[in-house]
Residue, then its C-alpha position, 0 to 999 in steps of 0.5 A: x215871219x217867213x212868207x211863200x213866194x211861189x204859189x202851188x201852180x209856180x210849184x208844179x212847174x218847178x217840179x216838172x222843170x226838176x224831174x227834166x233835169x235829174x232824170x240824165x243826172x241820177x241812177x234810177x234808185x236815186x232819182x226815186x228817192x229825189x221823186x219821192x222827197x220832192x212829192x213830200x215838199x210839194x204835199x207840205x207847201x200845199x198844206x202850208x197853202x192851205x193854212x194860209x187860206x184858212x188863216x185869211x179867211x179865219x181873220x176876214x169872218x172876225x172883222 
């Protein structure tokens, strides 16, 4: 099984390092479309985070 390596605050620094760097690099129509996708990835590795979480504490209350 595939794990995480990057937590959600190593995330939200790679974000605002990404919209840095795309914003010379796309045309505005382009870079909303980037924008959006990329809040899309970030709402899923939280909910994948979050999964995580309640997975451990499910485990740790059946030991």
């Amino acid at each position: 099984m595939a794990t995480c390596l990057y937590n959600v605050s190593d995330r939200e620094s790679q974000t605002s390092w990404a919209k840095k760097l795309t914003k010379s690099y796309y045309q505005d129509d382009q870079q909303a479309k980037f924008m959006h996708l990329q809040a899309e990835v970030d709402s899923l590795l939280q909910q994948l985070e979050n999964l995580k979480h309640q997975r451990i504490a499910a485990r740790n209350q059946e030991q």
